[in-house]
C-alpha positions in Angstrom: -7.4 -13.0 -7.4 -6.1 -15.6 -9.9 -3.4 -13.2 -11.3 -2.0 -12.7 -7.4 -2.3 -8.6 -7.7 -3.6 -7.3 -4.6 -4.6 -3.8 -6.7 -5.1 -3.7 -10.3 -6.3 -0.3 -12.3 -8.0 -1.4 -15.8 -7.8 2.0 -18.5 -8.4 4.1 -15.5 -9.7 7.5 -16.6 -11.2 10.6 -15.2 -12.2 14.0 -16.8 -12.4 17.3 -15.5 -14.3 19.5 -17.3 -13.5 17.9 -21.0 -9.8 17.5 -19.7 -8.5 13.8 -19.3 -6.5 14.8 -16.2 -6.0 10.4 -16.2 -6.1 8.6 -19.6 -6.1 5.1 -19.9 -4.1 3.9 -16.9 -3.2 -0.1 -16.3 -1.2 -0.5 -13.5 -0.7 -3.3 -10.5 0.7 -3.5 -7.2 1.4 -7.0 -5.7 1.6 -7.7 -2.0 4.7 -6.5 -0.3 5.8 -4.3 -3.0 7.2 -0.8 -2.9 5.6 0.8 -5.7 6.9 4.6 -7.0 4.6 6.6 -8.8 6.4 9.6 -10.6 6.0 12.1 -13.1 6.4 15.9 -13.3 4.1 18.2 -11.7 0.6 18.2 -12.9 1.2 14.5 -14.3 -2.0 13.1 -12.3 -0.3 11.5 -9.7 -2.7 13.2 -6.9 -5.4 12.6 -8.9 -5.2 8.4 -9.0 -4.5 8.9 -5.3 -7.7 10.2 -5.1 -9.2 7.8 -7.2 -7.9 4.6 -5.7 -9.3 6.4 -2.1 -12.4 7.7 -2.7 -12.2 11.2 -3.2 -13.0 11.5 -6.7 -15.5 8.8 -9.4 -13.2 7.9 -12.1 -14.8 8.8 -15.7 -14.8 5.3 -16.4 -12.1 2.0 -16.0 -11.9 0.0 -12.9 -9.8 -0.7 -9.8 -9.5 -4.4 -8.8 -8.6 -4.7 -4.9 -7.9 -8.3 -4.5 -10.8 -8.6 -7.4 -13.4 -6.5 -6.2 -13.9 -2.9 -8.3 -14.2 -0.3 -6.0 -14.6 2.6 -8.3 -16.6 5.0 -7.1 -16.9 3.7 -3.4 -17.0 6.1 -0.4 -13.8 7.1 1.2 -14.7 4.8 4.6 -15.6 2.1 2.9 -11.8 1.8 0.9 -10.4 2.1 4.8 -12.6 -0.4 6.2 -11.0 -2.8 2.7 -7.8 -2.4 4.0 -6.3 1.2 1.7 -4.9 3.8 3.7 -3.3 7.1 2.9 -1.4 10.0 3.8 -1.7 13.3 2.5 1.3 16.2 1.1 0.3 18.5 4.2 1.0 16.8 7.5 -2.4 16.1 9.5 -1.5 15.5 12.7 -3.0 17.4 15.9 -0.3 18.5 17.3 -2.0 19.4 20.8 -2.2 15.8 21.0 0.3 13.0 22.3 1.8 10.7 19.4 0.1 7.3 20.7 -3.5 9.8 20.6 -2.8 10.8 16.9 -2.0 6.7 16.4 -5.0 5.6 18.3 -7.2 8.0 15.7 -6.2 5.4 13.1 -7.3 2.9 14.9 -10.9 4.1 15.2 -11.5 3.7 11.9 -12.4 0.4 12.4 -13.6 -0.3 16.4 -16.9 -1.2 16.1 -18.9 -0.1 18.9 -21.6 1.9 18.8 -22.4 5.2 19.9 -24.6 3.8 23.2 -21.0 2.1 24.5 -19.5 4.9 24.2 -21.9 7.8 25.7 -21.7 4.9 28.9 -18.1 4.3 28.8 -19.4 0.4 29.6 -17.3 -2.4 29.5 -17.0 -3.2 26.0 -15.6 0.0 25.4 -13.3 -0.2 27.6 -12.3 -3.1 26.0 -12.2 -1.9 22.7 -10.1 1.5 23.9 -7.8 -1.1 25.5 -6.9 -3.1 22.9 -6.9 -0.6 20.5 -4.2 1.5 22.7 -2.0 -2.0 22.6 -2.3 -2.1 19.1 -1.1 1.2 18.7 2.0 0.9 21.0 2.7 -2.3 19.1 2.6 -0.3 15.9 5.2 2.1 17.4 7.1 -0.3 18.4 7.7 -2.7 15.6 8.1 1.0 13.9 11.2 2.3 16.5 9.4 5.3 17.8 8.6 3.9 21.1 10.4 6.8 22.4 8.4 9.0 21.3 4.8 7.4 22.1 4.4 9.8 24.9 5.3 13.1 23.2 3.1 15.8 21.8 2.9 15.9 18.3 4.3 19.6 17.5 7.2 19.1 19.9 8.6 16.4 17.5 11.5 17.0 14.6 9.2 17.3 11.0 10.5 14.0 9.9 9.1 12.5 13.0 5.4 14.1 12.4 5.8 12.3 8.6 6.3 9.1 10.4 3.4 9.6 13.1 1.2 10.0 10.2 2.0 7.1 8.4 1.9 5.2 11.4 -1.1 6.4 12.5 -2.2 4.8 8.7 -1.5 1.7 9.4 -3.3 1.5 12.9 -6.0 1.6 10.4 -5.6 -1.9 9.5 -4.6 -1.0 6.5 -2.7 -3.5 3.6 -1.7 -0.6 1.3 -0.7 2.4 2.4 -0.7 5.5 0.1 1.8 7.6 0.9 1.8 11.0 -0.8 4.9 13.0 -1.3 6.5 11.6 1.9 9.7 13.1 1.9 8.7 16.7 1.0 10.2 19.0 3.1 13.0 16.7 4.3 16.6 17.7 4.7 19.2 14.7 3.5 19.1 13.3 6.5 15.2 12.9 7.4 15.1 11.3 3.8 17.5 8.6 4.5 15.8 8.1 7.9 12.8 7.9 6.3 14.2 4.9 3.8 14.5 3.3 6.4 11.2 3.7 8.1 9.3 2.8 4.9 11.4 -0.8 4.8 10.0 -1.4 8.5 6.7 -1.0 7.6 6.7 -3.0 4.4 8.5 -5.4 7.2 5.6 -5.4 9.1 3.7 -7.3 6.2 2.3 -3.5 4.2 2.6 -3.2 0.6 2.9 0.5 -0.2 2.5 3.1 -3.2 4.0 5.8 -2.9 4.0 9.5 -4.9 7.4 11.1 -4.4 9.7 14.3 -6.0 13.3 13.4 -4.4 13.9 10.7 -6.6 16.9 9.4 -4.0 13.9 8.0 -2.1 12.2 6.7 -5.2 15.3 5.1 -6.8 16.4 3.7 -3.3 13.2 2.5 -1.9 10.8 1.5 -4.8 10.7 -2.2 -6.7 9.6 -1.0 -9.5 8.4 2.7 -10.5 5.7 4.0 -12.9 6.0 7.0 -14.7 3.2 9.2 -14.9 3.0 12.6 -17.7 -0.1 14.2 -18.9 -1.9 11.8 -17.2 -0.9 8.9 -19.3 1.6 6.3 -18.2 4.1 6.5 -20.5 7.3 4.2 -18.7 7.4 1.9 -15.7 10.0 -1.0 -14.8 13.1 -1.1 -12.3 14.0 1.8 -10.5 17.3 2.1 -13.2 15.4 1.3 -16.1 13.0 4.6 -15.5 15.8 6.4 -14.7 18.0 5.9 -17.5 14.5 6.0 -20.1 14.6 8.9 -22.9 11.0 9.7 -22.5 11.3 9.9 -18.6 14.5 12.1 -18.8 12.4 14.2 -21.6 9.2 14.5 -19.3 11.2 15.6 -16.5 12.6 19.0 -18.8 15.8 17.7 -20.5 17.5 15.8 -18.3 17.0 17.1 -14.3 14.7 14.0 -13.2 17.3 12.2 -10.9 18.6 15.1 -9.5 17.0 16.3 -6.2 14.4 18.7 -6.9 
């Protein structure tokens, strides 16, 4: 990697119908960083999610993981590299137990075919096994082993947020997206979930994250980028952003730091 950045974007840009919704965007991530991502609505913060995951071909510009570009790959084949995410809308299935929703993660990469599986033989088994220990490990080192054999939609909303992001990293995953994580949360949830996102960067996961209550930002992130109009226009220490005239103007006159 020479440069030690596990992610790198290089003038990352995509248009929509003549519309630069991204322009230009040079940013990095290093292992075991907690990087925000921030910007008012309709900055293009969803829209590099999207990028560094798949979903959408940027225009043109690159993104390095650990030095391979992988612009423009399929969604599957940025999980099988080790880049996870969550979404804004919780996608959990709620009919289902919390260790079940984990183990979903997990299948992203268990590599047996469909013949072991339509005969249940013994290497499937084996597979299924290790992947449910995995799993309850993840819950584990994450605190929720309480709750590993609980339905989904019988859980507090803060507790569905962290199912899903620990159902991320039984992918395997090294970075986890994590998309508007808080939304939703009273006070409390929030601060719980400050917490939660320390374990897991504990647990050796470096993590980008897109968030509004700029509490968790300012509390959780090493350093923070700014996004507006789809250019980057600050980044730096949590304070620095926060106390920077072109943030506080992006965010209408001032009401950035305040919850919103």
């Amino acid at each position: 990697m020479g440069n030690g950045h596990i992610l790198e974007t290089k003038e990352l840009s995509i248009n929509f119908g003549g519309i630069k919704a991204v322009d230009g965007l040079n940013f990095h991530i290093d292992k075991g960083e907690i990087i925000g991502l921030i910007g008012p609505n309709g900055a293009g913060k969803t829209t590099v999610f999207n990028m560094l995951t798949g979903v959408y071909t940027p225009t043109s510009g690159s993104i390095l993981w650990k030095g391979e570009n992988i612009a423009g790959l399929a969604p599957q084949e940025i999980v099988k590299r080790g880049i996870s995410r969550t979404f804004q809308n919780i996608r959990l299935f709620g009919e289902m137990r919390v260790i079940e929703n984990v183990l979903i993660g997990s299948h992203t990469n268990i590599d047996y075919n469909l013949f072991d599986s339509v005969f249940e033989n013994n290497r499937f088994k084996t597979k299924e096994d290790e992947a449910t220990i995995k799993a309850i490990e993840i819950l584990k080192k994450l605190n929720m082993e309480d709750k590993i054999h609980m339905y989904a939609d019988s859980l507090a909303y803060g507790d569905q947020r962290k199912v899903e992001i620990a159902r991320a990293v039984a992918t395997g995953a090294e970075l986890i997206l994590l998309d508007e994580p808080a939304a939703g949360m009273n006070p409390h949830e929030s601060e719980e979930l400050l917490e939660f996102i320390s374990n897991i960067r504990d647990i050796g996961i470096t993590i980008l994250l897109i968030e509004h209550d700029m509490s968790v930002v300012m509390n959780v992130s090493d350093r923070v980028y700014v996004l507006d109009s789809g250019k980057l226009i600050c980044n730096g220490l949590p304070e620095e952003v926060a106390h920077n005239p072109q943030v506080i103007k992006a965010y209408l006159g001032g009401d950035a730091f305040v919850n919103r």
